[in-house]
Residue, then its C-alpha position, 0 to 999 in steps of 0.5 A: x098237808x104234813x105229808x106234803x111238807x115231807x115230800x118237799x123238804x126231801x125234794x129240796x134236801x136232793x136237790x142240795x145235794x146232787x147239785x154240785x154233781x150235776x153242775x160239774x158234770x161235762x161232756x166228753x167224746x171217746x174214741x167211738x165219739x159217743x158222748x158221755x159225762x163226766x164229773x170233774x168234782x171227782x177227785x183223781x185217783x192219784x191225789x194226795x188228798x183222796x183220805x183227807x177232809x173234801x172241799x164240800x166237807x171243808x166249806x160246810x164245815x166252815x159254814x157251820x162254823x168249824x174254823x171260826x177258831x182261826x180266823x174265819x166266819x160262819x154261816x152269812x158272814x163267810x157268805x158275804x166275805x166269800x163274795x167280797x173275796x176277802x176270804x179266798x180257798x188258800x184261807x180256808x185250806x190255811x185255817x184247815x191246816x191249823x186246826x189240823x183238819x188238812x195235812x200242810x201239803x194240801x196248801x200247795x196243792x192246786x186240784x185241791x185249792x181249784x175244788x175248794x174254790x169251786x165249792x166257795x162260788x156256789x156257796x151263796x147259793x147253797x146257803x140261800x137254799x138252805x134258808x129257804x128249807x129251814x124258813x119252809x119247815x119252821 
């Protein structure tokens, strides 16, 4: 039984994590038209922020509670301000920045605040999995 509960706590743990991949994952015709996909999460090799704190880390981190210092929630609560928009992507990057998380030039930087604001949109649904796992296990 022990062994069961193993192999789905780890199918569970894949499926956190390669769901953001997938879901941003998109079609794309080359010249050959062959389809192929394309993950539009990746950051562009010229952005500015390839060194800095992803979207994903930044919204888990907030989740965890990393930025209630300044003025955003954790776990629910941001969940429930997130889906009220009482707490936007520019909030984030803006308590980011002041926690010096993020470099100022992040607040202005549209690919990045597009990213984050994806990463808010599907956080109810990362956090009802993680519930589940953590209701699961224990």
């Amino acid at each position: 039984m022990k062994l069961a509960t193993l192999i789905n706590s780890a199918l569970i743990f894949a499926s956190i994590t390669l769901i953001p991949g997938i879901a941003g994952a998109q079609t794309a015709t080359t010249n050959n038209s062959e389809t192929i996909a394309v993950n539009s999460n990746n950051l562009s090799t010229n952005s500015t922020y390839a060194n800095y704190l992803q979207p994903l880390n930044l919204v888990t981190f907030a989740y965890q509670g990393g930025l209630q210092q300044h003025g955003i929630p954790s776990g629910e609560a941001l969940v429930l301000k997130t889906q009220n928009r009482n707490i936007l992507a520019k909030d984030l990057v803006k308590a980011a920045v002041n926690a010096d998380k993020l470099p100022s030039q992040v607040l202005n930087d549209q690919n990045y605040l597009s990213a984050v604001n994806l990463e808010l949109n599907v956080l109810p649904d990362y956090a009802a999995l993680i519930n589940l796992v953590v209701s699961y296990i224990f």
